[in-house]
N, C-alpha and C positions, 0 to 999 in steps of 0.2 A: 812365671806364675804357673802354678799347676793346672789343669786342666780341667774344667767344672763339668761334671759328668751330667748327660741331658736320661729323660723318660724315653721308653720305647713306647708308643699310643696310636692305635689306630693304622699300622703300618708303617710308621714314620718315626725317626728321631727327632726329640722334640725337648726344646730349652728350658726349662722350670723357671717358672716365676718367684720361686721360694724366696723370699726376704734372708733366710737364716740357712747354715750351712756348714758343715761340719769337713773337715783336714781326714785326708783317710792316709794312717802311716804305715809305714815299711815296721813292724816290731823290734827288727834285731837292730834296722841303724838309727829308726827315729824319720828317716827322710818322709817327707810327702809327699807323697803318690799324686794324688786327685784330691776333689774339691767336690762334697756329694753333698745337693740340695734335698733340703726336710721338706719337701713336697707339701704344697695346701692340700685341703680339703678336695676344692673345687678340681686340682690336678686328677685325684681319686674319681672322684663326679667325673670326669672325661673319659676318661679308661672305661671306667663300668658302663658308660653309655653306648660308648664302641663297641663294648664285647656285646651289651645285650643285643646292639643293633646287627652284630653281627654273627650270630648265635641261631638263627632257623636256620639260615643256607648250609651252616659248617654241623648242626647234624643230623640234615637230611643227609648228606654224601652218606653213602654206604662203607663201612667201619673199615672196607679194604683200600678204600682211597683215602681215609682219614692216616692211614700209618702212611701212606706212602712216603709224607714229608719228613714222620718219622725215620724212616730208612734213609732218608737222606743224612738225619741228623745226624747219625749213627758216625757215616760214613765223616761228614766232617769233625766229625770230635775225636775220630782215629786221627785224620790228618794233623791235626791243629789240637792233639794232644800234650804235646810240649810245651807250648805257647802258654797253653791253659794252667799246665801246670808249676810254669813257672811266674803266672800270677798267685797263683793261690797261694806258692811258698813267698813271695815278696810281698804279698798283703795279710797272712795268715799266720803265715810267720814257723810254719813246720818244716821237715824237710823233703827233697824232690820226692825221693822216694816214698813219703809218705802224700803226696801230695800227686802220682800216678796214681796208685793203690786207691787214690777217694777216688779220682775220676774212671776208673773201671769198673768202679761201684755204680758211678752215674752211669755208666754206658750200657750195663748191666740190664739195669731198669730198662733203658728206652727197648734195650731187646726184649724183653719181657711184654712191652707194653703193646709190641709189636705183632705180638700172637692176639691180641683185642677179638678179633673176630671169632674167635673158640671162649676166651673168659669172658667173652658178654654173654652170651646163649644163654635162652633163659630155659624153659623143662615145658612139658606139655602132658594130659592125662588124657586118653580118650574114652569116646564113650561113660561121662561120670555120671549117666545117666542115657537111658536110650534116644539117640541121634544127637546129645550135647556133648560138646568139647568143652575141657577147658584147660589155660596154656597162660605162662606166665614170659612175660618182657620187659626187657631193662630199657630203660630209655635215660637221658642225659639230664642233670638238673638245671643248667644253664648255664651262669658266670659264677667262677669259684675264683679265694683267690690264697694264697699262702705267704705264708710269714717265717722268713729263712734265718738262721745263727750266725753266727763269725767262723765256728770251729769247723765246718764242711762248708764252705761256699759253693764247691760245684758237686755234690754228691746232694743233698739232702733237697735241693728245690729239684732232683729227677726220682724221690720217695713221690711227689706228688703229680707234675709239670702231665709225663707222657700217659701217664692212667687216665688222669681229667679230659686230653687234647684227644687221645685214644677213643674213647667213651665218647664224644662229643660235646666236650664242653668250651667253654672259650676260658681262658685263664690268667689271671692276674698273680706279679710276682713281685713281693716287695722285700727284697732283700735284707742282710743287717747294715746298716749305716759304716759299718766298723770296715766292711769286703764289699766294696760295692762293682769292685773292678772285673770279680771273674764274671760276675753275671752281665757286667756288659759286653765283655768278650762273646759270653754262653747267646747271649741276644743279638750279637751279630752272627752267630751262626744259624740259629733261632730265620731270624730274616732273610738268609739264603736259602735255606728248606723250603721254602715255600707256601707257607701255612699264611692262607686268606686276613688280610688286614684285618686288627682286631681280636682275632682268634687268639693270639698271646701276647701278653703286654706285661711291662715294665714300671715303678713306679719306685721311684727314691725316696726315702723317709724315714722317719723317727717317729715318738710314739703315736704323733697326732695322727700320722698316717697312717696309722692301724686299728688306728680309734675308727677313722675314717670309713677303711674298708670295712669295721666290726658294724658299723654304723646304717651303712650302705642300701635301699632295700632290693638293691639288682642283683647283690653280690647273694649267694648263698648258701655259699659252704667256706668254711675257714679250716687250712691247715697249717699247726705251727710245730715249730720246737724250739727249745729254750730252757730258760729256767722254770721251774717249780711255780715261782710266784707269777709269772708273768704269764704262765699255761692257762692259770687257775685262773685270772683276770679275764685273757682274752675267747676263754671256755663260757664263763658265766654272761659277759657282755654277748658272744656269739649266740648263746641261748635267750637270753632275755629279746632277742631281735631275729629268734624265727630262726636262725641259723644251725643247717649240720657243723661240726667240730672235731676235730678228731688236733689234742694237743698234748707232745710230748714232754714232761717236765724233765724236774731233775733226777739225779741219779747218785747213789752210794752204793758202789759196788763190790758187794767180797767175794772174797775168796776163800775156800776153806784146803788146808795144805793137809790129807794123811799120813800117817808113820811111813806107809808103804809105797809115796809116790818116787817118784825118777826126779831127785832131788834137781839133778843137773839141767837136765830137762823143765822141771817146775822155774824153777829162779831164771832162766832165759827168758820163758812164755810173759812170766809173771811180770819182770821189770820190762819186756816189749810192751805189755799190757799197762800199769803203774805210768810211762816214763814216757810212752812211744806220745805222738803229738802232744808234749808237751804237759801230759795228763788234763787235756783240754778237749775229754769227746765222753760222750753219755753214757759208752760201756768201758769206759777205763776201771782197771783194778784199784780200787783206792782203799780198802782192807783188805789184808789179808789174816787169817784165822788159822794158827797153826794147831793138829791136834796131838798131845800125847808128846812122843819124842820127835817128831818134827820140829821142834821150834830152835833149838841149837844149831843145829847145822845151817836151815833152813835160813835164820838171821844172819850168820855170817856168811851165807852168798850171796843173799841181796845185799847184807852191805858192801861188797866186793863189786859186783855187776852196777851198783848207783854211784860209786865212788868211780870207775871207770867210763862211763859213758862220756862220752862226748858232745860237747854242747856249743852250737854254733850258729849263724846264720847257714839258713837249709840248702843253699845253691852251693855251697863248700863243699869239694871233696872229703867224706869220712866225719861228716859233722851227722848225730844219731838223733838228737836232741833241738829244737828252737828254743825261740821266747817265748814268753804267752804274749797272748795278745797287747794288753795296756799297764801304763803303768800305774792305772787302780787296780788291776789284778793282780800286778805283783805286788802292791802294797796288801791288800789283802790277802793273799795268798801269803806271805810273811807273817803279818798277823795272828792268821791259824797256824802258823808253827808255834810261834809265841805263845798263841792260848796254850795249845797240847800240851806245852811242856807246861806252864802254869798250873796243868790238871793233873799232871804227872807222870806224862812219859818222858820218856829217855830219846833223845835226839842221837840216833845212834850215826846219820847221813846227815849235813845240814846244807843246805842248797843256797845259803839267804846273802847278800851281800857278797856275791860274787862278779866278777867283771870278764867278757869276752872280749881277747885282742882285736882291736880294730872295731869293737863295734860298745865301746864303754857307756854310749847314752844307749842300750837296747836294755827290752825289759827282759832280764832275763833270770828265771828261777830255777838253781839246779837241781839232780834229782837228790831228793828230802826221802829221811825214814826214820819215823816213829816207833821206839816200839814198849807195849807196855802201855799202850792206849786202854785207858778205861772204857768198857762198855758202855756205863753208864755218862762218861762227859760229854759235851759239847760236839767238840772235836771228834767224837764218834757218829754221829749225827748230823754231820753240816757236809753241806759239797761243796768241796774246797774246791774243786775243777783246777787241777794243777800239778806238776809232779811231786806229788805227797801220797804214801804209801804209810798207813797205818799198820803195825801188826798187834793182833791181841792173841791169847793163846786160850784155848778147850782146853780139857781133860778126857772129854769124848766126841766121838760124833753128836751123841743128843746135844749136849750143851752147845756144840759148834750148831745146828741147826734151828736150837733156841735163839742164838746171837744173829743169824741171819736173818730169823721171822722177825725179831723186835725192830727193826729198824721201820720207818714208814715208806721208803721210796721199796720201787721191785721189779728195778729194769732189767738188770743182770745177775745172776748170780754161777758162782762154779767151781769144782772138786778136783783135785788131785789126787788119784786114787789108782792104784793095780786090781780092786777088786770089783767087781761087774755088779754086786751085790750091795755097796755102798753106794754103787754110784747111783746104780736104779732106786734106792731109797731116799738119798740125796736129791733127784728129779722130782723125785714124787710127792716129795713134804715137803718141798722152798717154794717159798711166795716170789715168785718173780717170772716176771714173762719170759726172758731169753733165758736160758740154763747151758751152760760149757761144763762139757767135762772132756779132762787133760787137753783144754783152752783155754787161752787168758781172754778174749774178746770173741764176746758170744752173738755177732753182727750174722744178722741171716741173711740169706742171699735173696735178689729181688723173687725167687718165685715162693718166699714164703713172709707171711707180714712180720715188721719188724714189733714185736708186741713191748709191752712195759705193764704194769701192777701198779696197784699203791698210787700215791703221789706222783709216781714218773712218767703217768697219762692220765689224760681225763678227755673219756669220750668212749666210743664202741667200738668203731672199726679204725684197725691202726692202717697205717702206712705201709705202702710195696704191694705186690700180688692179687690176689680176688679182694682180699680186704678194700685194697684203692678202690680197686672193678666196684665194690659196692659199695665205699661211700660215694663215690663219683655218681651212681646213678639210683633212680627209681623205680621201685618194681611196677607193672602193670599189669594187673591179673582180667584176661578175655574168657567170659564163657557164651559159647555162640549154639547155635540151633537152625539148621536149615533141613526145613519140614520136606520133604519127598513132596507132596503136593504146590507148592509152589515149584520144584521145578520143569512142573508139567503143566502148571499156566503160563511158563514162560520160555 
């Protein structure tokens, strides 16, 4: 029998009561992993009671002892880097190598989080008036809690985890039901750091359990990512109940190819970017926009680079490519091939009904390319999250940066260009928060926030860097006066 994964609460591993319960699988073989309980309510009620209880002590410490556990963490997540990431490829279902590369991302963070003591400082004015001061301070909101994806398991709960814990706040983390393993791995190391019971906790669940935390009134601040539809729910519920928010939706991300880019160069970046985890992460290329005489050559490289990749269970030697996650996603994912062509493109790659030696029940979708996608269809507009690469073709730059604004999401967008003059006009008129130029994946590094536009966030301050630093906390503005005559009665 597989293994029924318990809560982390209050210091302790602890057995969930949940009635209902969800098979957490390996993608590429089908096998089952673990056995993750949908967490009650009352589960959530325990956690938030522990954090608030324990939430004065942890941030009184002063922000230089608060990291310290953090430097520990640091230090085990080098050690037990492997380990982690060979969960993340057998429950995530990408490859190794893809699956280091997220957890340096996470590691990143906690360094980042680690300098707290400089990104908390608040500003002060003297004299704003004769003998008043006045000086502003951050201070911590209390219990915050975040709501994690399938596609980063161990990267994306450290966008929020060491900001919140840095800052002093206690923190709750309910991961996706789909990966519930690396985060238990992540929370056993979590509990060797050394961070005061309470302070960081664990909770297994599905939607009710988010309802739960959205619901909460100890908890007060929610940060997610996810889809589009599901940002938008848990944004409006987090509002309607007092709550800070900051949630990342989905994502349709192009690309625009020039006459004059490094063809050879583009079609590598391009299909890492289209193909790499599976086309299953929030700044993947999934249009591409060729303009002018770019579009010839340019098709026949990707379709050369997609037809050759490699597609495997991720622990294989030379395997480039995973499964996606479930096999609703690949049935869906299949489907928008099907539409697209329906609408009238050309299936120039077709990924659909293919089979990996050795692993025949895995879900697996190879890489797909469209091309001759209408602007205007369906299929131009939907996020397929999956290795599916649209191409549509400009005649200019305008019209190529017509097709980018029209879209509603505005995570990513980015150019391939030799001319410095495109490009800075390209940055400067696209609606989209991250912008690459000659890069396929426009992921910022933790000391700058990871932003999005449009539908692909809803909220103010994004995720990573001073952003976190200040949704994590509140400002408190002191203006003080100490009259010279009192200190000469006393």
């Amino acid at each position: 029998m597989p293994r029924r994964l318990e809560n982390y609460v209050e210091g302790g591993w602890r057995a969930s009561r949940a009635t209902e319960s969800l098979n957490v699988l390996n993608p590429a073989s089908t096998q089952v992993l673990a056995e993750v309980p949908l967490s009650p309510p009352e589960e959530v009620d325990a956690a938030a009671l522990a954090a608030e209880r324990a939430f004065p002590e942890w941030r009184r410490r002063p922000a230089g002892e608060r990291t310290q556990p953090l430097f520990k963490l640091r230090a085990l997540l080098e050690e037990h880097l492997d380990d982690l990431a060979r969960s993340v490829t057998e429950e995530c279902g990408k490859t190794k190598a893809e699956s280091v590369g997220e957890l340096r991302r996470a590691i990143e963070n906690v360094e980042v989080a680690c300098g707290i003591p400089s990104l908390m400082q608040g500003s002060n004015s003297e004299d704003i008036a004769p003998g008043i001061d006045e000086y502003m301070i951050r201070q911590p909101l209390g219990v915050v809690a975040a709501v994690t994806p399938f596609n980063f398991p161990a990267m994306i709960p450290f966008w929020f985890m060491p900001y919140a814990l840095a800052t002093g706040n206690c923190f709750i983390l309910k991961p996706s039901e789909r990966v519930p393993l690396t985060s238990n791995h992540l929370f056993h190391l979590l509990e060797a750091s050394g961070f005061p019971p309470g302070v960081v906790q664990l909770v297994n669940g599905g939607k009710e359990t988010v309802n739960s935390l959205l619901d909460h009134p100890a908890i007060l601040a929610i940060s997610f990512v996810g889809s589009t539809a599901t940002a938008r729910h848990i944004y409006s519920r987090a509002a309607a109940n007092g709550k800070r928010a900051q949630c990342q939706g989905g994502a349709k991300n192009p690309v625009v190819v020039m006459p004059d880019a490094d063809l050879e160069m583009t079609t590598r970046i391009l299909a890492d970017s289209a193909f790499g985890c599976a086309g299953q992460r929030c700044l993947a290329a999934s249009v591409a926009i060729t303009v002018g005489e770019a579009r010839r050559a340019l098709t026949e490289q990707l379709e050369e680079a997609a037809s050759r990749r490699k597609v495997g269970f991720g622990l294989e030697e030379g395997v480039e490519m995973g499964p996606v996650i479930s096999l609703e996603s690949k049935t869906r994912i299949e489907a928008l091939i099907a539409k697209g062509e329906r609408e009238g493109a050309s299936v120039r790659v077709d990924g659909r009904g293919k089979k990996v030696k050795d692993y025949e029940e895995g879900f697996f979708v190879f890489p797909t390319v469209l091309d001759g996608v209408s602007p205007q269809g369906e299929i131009a507009r939907t996020e397929i999250f999956g290795p599916v690469l649209s191409l549509m073709h400009a005649s200019s730059l305008d019209e190529a940066i017509q097709m980018v604004n029209a879209r509603s999401y505005g995570n990513m967008a980015c150019i391939f260009t030799r001319d410095g003059a495109t490009a800075r006009r390209f940055r400067y008129e696209v609606n989209a928060g991250n912008i690459g130029v000659n890069v396929g994946v426009a992921a910022p590094l933790a000391t700058f926030p990871f932003s999005g536009w449009g539908e692909s966030f809803f909220g103010d301050l994004h995720a990573q860097a001073r952003h976190g630093v200040e949704f994590y906390t509140q400002t408190k503005v002191v203006i003080e006066r100490w009259p010279r005559e009192w200190n000469r009665k006393f």
